[in-house]
Residue, then its C-alpha position, 0 to 999 in steps of 0.5 A: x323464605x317467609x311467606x308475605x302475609x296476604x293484607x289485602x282486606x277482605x271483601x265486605x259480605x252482603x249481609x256485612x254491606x247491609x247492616x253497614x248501610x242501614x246503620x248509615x240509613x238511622x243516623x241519617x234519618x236523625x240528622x234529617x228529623x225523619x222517619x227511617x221508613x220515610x228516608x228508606x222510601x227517598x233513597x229507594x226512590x232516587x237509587x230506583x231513579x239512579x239505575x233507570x239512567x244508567x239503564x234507560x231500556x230497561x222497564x223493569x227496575x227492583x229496589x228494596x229498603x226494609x229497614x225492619x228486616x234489614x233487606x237491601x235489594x236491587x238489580x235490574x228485572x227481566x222476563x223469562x222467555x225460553x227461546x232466544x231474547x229478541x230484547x236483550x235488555x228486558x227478557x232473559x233465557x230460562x237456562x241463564x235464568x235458572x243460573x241465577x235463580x233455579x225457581x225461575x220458570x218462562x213467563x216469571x221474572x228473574x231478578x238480575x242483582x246489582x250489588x251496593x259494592x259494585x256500584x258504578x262511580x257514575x252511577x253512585x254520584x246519580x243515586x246520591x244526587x237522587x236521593x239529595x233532590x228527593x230530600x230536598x223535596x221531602x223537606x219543601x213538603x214537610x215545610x208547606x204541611x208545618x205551615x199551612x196550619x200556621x197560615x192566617x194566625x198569630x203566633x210566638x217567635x224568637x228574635x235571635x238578631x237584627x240584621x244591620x245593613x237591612x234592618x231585617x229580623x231574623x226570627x226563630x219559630x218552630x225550629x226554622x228561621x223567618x225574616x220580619x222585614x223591616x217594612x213588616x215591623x211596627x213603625x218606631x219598634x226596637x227589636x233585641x234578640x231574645x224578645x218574644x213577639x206576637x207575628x202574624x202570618x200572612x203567607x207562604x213565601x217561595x213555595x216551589x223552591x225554598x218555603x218560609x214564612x210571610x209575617x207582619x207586625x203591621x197586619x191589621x188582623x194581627x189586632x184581630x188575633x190578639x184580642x181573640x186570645x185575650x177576650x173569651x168572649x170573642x174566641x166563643x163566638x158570643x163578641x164578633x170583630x165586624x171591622x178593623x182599620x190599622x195604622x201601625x204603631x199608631x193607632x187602631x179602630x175595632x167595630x165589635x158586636x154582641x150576639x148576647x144582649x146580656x154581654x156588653x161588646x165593648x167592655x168585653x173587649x176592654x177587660x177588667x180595669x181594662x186588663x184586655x185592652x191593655x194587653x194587646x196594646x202593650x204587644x204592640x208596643x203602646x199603639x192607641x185602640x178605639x173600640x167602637x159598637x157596630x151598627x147596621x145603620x150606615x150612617x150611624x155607623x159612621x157617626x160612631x167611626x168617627x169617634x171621639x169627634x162629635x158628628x150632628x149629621x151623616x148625609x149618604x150619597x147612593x147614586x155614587x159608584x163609591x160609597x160616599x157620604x159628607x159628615x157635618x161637626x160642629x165647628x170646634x170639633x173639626x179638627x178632631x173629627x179629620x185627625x192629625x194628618x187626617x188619620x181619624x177620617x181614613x182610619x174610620x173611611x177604611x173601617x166602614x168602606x165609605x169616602x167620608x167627606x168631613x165639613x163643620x156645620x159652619x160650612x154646610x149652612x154656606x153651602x146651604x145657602x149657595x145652592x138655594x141662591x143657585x136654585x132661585x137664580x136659575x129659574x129667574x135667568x130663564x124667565x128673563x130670556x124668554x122675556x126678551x125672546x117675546x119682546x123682540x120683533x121677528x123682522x128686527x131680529x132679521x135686520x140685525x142679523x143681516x147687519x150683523x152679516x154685514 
């Protein structure tokens, strides 16, 4: 009779087990853009965790990853003790011990070995949850880290499509996908995939879960940005942005100043044949730029906020708990002076940080007028009342009054 042949496969030998894991361990770490020393580090952490939960009263638990020297090792650690364990869990007889490993001596410890192949089911399916969480987490840190050193700057992304219902873009920068909501885009701005803009980037958004960026196209520092990459002066310290206000898509109003008097802020920032200028405007897709020289003379510098209306007076009110002031201009340039829809006055109200009331220099010589007809009224009323007081007689002023109550 024919011996049946014996098809039963072969047990995997540890050291079979170990380079089969650890080839596992670097193909991994380059689906997850890792470090294997790094990854080795998660999966110890989350099989350390595994063990614990299936173990909650052992105190001592040994895992070793090392990728260089291909050792994976784990088990359980228990103290050696020559008596009788009085906890079972957590110490172990010298005679069982040198069973296990004949170097033990009472006082040491005895590493009782748990095999990967051996691996409990419930045990496997705790280890590789482990281990996902702890990627996870690796991840969120990895992505806080890549951007905070983006945080408050402008830079390059890619439009890889526009979401239809919402008006969203999604946008790709370095290697990961951030959304430009619609509220963030440049009014008027049509976006198609494949452009590459500027962004600017105002925060980190969902930080405890799922990291992205925050961007805007809208951020008046956006403007900032842009004119520090384009102007040297500006990157070197010898122009300084004093001040910005932004209404985008529309128009922007830049206070600079110059640290140097042999540099000329503003035509720094302009450029030759206003190369510069017209470089961050086009990146904003035509927006209008004033350029405007910062002063330290509040009411000179709203004068020049103002531009390009013509301003004849700045009248500043101190006592106001809000910065306040009215600015006088010629009747003819009124119009020009307030904006369409007032942006020119909030534009230069939001640069200078100042309420900005705006009449013509008709208007001022009226109120001129009244309130000094006001003042010359008011002494006189009160010359006339106490003329009248003199002249009445005390006991006709008591007989009126008793007729009065009668």
């Amino acid at each position: 009779m024919a011996r049946r042949k014996n098809t039963k496969a072969a047990e995997p030998s540890p050291a079979e087990i170990n380079k089969m894991f650890f080839d596992a361990l670097a193909d991994m770490a380059k689906e997850n853009g890792l470090e294997l020393e790094t990854l080795a580090e998660i999966i110890r952490q989350g099989v350390e965790k595994a063990i614990k939960r299936d173990n909650p009263k052992c105190e001592y638990i040994r895992v070793e990853i090392n990728p260089e020297e291909n050792i994976l090792e784990m088990g359980i650690m228990k103290q050696v003790v020559d008596d009788e364990p009085l906890d079972d869990y957590n110490e172990i007889n010298i005679e069982e011990a040198r069973v296990i490993d004949p170097t033990c001596h009472v006082g040491g410890m005895c590493l009782l070995k748990v095999s990967p192949a051996t691996f409990g089911r419930v045990a496997v399916q705790n280890a590789k949850q482990q281990i996902k969480h702890e990627l996870k987490n690796h991840e969120r840190e990895r992505l806080i880290e890549q951007f905070n050193d983006k945080l408050y700057e402008c830079v390059t992304a890619k439009v890889e499509r526009i979401e239809g219902r919402t008006g969203n873009a999604v946008l790709s920068f370095d290697k990961s996908e951030v959304y430009l909501v619609h509220q963030e885009q440049i009014p008027g701005e049509i976006l198609t995939p494949g452009d590459m803009i500027k962004i600017y980037v105002v925060g980190i958004a969902n930080p405890e879960k799922k990291p992205t960026l925050k961007i805007s196209r809208t951020h008046k520092d956006l403007v900032k940005r842009l004119f520090e990459k384009e102007v040297p002066e500006i990157a070197d310290g010898v122009v300084e942005i004093k001040g910005i206000s932004r209404v985008a898509g529309s128009r922007s109003k830049l206070a600079v100043s110059s640290n140097d008097p042999n540099v000329d802020a503003i035509g720094a920032c302009i450029g030759p044949r206003k190369s510069r200028i017209s470089a961050v405007v086009d990146e904003l897709g035509g927006e209008k730029i004033d350029i405007i020289p910062y002063s330290e003379n509040k009411a000179e510098y709203i004068a020049m906020a103002l531009a390009p209306a013509q301003v004849l007076d700045v009248i500043i009110n101190e006592e106001a708990e809000t910065p306040t002031c009215r600015v006088i201009v010629p009747s003819n340039q009124l119009s020009l002076a307030i904006g369409n829809k007032g942006q020119n006055a909030r534009l230069a109200a939001g640069l200078t940080g100042f309420k900005i009331d705006i009449i013509s220099d008709v208007q001022a010589k009226e109120l001129d007028e009244q309130e000094e007809t006001e003042e010359t009224a008011a002494p006189v009323a009160e010359a006339a009342v106490e003329e009248a007081a003199a002249e009445t007689p005390a006991d006709t002023a008591e007989e009126t009054a008793a007729e009065g109550e009668e």
